[in-house]
C-alpha positions as CSV (number, residue, x, y, z in Angstrom):
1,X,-50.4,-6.3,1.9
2,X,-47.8,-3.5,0.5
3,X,-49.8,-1.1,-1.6
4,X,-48.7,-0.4,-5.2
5,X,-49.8,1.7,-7.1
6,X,-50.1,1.8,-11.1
7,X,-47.4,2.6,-12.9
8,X,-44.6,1.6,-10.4
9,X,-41.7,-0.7,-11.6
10,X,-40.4,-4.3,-10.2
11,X,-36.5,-3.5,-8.3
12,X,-34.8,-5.2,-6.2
13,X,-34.4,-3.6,-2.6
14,X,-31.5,-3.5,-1.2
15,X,-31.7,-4.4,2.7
16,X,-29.4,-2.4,5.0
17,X,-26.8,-4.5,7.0
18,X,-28.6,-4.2,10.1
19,X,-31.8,-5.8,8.1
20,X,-29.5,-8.6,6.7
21,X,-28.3,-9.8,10.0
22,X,-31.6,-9.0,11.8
23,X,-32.6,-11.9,9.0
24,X,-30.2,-14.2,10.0
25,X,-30.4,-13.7,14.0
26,X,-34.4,-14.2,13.4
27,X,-34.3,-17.3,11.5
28,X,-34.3,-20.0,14.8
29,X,-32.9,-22.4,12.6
30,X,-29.5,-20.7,11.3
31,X,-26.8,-21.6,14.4
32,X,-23.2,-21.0,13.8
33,X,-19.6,-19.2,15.1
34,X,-17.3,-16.8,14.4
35,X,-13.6,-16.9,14.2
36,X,-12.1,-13.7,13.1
37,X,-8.2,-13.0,13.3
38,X,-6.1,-10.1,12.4
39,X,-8.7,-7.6,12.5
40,X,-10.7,-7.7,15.6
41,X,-14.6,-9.2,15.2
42,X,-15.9,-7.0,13.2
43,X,-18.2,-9.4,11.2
44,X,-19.9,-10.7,14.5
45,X,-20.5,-7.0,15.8
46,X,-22.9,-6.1,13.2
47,X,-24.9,-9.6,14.6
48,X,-24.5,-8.9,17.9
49,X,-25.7,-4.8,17.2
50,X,-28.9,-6.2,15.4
51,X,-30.3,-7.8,18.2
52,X,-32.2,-11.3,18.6
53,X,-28.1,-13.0,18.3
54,X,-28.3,-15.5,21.0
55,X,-30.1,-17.7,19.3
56,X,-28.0,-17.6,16.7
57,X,-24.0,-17.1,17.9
58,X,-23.2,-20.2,19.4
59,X,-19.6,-18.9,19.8
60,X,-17.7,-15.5,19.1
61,X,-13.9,-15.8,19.6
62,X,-10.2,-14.0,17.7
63,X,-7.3,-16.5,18.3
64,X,-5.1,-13.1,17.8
65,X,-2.1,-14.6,19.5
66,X,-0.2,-17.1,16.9
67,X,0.2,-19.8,19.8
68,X,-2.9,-20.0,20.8
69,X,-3.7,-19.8,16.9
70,X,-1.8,-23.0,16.7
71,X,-2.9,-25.1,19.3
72,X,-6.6,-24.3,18.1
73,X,-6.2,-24.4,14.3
74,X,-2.2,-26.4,14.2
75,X,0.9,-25.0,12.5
76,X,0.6,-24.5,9.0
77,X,3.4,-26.5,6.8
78,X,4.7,-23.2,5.6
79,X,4.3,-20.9,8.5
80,X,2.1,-18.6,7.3
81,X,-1.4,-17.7,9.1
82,X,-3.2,-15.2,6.4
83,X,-3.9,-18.2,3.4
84,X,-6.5,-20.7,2.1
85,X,-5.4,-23.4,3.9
86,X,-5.3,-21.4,6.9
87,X,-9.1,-20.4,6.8
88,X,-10.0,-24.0,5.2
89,X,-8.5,-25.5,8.8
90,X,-10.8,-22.9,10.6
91,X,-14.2,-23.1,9.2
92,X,-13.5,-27.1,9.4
93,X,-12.3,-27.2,13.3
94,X,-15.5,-25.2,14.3
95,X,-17.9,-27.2,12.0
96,X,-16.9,-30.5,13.8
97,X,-16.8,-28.5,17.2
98,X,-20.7,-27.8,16.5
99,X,-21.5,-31.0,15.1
100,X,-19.5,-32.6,18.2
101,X,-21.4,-30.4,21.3
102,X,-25.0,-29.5,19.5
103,X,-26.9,-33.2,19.1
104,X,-29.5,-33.5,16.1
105,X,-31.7,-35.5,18.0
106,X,-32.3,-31.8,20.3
107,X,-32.4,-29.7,17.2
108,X,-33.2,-31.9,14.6
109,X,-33.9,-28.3,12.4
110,X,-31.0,-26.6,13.0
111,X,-28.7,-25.4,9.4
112,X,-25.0,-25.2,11.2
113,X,-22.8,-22.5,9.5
114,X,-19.2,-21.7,10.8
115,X,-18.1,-17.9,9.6
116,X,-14.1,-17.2,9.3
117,X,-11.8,-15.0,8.5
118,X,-8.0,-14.3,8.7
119,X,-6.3,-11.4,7.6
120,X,-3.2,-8.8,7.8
121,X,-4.4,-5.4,7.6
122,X,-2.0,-2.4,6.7
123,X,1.5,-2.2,8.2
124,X,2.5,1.0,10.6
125,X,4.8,2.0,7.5
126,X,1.5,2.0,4.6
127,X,3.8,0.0,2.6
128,X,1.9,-3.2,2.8
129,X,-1.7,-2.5,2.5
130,X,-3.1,-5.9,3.8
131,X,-5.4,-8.8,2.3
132,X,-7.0,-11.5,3.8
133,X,-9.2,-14.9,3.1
134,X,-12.7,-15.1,4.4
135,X,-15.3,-17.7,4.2
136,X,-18.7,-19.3,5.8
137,X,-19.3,-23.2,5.8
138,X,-22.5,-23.8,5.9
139,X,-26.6,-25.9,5.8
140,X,-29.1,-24.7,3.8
141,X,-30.8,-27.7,5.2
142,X,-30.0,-29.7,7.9
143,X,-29.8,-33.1,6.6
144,X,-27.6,-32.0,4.0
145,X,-23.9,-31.8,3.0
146,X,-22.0,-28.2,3.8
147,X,-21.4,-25.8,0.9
148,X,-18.3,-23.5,1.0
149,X,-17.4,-20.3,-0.3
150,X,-14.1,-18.8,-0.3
151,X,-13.0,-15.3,-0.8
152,X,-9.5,-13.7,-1.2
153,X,-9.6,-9.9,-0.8
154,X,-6.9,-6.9,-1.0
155,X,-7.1,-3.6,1.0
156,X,-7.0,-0.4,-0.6
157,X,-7.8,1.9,2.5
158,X,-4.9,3.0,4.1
159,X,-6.2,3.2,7.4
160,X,-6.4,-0.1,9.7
161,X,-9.5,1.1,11.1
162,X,-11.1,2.0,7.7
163,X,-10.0,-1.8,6.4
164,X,-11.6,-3.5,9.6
165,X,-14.8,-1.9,8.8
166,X,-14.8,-3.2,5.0
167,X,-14.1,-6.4,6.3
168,X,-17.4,-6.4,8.3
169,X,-19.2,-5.1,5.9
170,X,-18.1,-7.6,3.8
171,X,-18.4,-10.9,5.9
172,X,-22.1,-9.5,6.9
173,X,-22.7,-9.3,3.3
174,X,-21.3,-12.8,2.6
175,X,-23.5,-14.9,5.2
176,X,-26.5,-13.0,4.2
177,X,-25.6,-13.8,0.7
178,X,-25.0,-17.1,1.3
179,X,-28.2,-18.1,2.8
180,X,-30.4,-16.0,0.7
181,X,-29.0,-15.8,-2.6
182,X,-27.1,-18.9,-3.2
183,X,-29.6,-19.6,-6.0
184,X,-28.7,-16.6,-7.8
185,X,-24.8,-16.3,-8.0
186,X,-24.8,-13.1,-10.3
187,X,-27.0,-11.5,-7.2
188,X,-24.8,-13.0,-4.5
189,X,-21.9,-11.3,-6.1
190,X,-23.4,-8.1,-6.6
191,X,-24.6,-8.4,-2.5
192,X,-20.6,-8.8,-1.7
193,X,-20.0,-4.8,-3.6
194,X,-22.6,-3.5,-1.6
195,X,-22.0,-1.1,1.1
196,X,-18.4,-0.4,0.5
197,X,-16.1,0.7,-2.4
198,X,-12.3,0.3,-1.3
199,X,-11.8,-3.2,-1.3
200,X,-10.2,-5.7,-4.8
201,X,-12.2,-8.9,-4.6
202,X,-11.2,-11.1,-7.6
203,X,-14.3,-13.0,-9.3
204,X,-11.7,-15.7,-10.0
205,X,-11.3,-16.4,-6.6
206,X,-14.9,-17.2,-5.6
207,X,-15.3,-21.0,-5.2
C-alpha cells in the first residue's frame, strides 16, 4: 500500500508516455494496428520503445506511396489524401481486416482498436506549415459496438522533424486517453495538451 502521510492533497498524476503505452502493451486484452501516413510511424514507436508490444501490435505499416495508398484505402472522390473521409476509410479497412483474420471464438476477450493517421507536414518552402486528421476506432469491451474519435490538427513547428514528434506525442496521448479516460471527456481532453505545446487542435473538431 502507497504511504501517505497527513496533510498531503488528492492530484491527479500525470503518467509519462512511456507509462501510458507500457499500459496499453500490458493489458492482454487491448489488440490493434497502426496506419500512419505522411509522417513516418511515430505513434507506434513510442509502443514498440515501451516494451511488452507484441501482444498488442497486430500490424505496423505507412502506405507512404499514393498508389499503394489507393489500392489499400481506394481513391478518394476528390483526390485528396490528408481529410476525414480519408482517415474514416482507414481506421474502417483495418477494423474489418482484424475482425476478418483474428476469430472470437480464439480470443473471445480481446477489445480490437485500429489507430490512424494521415497528414502533410511543412513544405521545403515553410510556407505551408502542415495539418493532419488522426483517430483510434476502438472496444472498450469486446462484445460491444466500436466508438470513434476524430481529431483535426494544425502544425505550428516549423521543422518536419519537430512536427513528426508532436504527432506521436499526440496519437500516444489519444489511445491512452481513449481507453482510460473515455468516462471523463474534460480529462481526456486535457491528456491530448499534455506533453507538447506547438500544435492548434480545435475542441470543435472532437467527435
Amino acid at each position: 500500500m502507497e504511504i501517505t502521510l497527513k496533510g498531503d492533497k488528492e492530484f491527479d498524476e500525470i503518467p509519462s508516455l512511456k507509462t501510458k503505452a507500457l499500459r496499453i502493451n500490458l493489458n492482454e486484452n487491448i489488440y490493434g494496428t497502426f496506419a500512419e501516413i505522411g509522417a513516418g510511424q511515430e505513434t507506434v514507436r513510442h509502443f514498440f520503445r515501451a516494451g511488452g508490444a507484441s501482444g498488442t501490435i497486430a500490424k505496423a505499416m505507412s502506405a507512404y506511396d499514393k498508389d499503394f495508398s489507393d489500392a489499400i484505402y481506394g481513391i478518394e472522390d476528390d483526390g485528396r489524401y490528408v481529410t476525414e473521409a480519408r482517415l474514416r476509410k482507414m481506421l474502417t479497412h483495418e477494423i474489418d481486416l482484424i475482425e476478418e483474420r483474428i476469430t472470437r471464438d480464439k480470443h473471445p476477450n480481446k477489445m480490437f482498436f485500429s489507430f490512424a493517421n494521415t497528414v502533410a507536414t511543412i513544405d521545403f518552402a515553410k510556407k505551408y506549415k502542415g495539418h493532419g486528421w488522426v483517430g483510434i476506432k476502438y472496444q472498450i469491451e469486446p462484445d460491444q459496438d466500436y466508438n470513434e474519435i476524430i481529431l483535426h490538427l494544425r502544425f505550428k513547428e516549423n521543422d518536419a522533424r519537430l512536427q513528426q514528434e508532436t504527432l506521436g506525442i499526440l496519437g500516444t496521448n489519444l489511445i491512452y486517453g481513449a481507453f482510460y479516460k473515455y468516462d471523463v471527456p474534460k480529462k481526456l481532453l486535457r491528456y491530448l495538451s499534455v506533453s507538447y505545446t506547438h500544435l492548434t487542435l480545435p475542441t470543435s473538431d472532437l467527435v
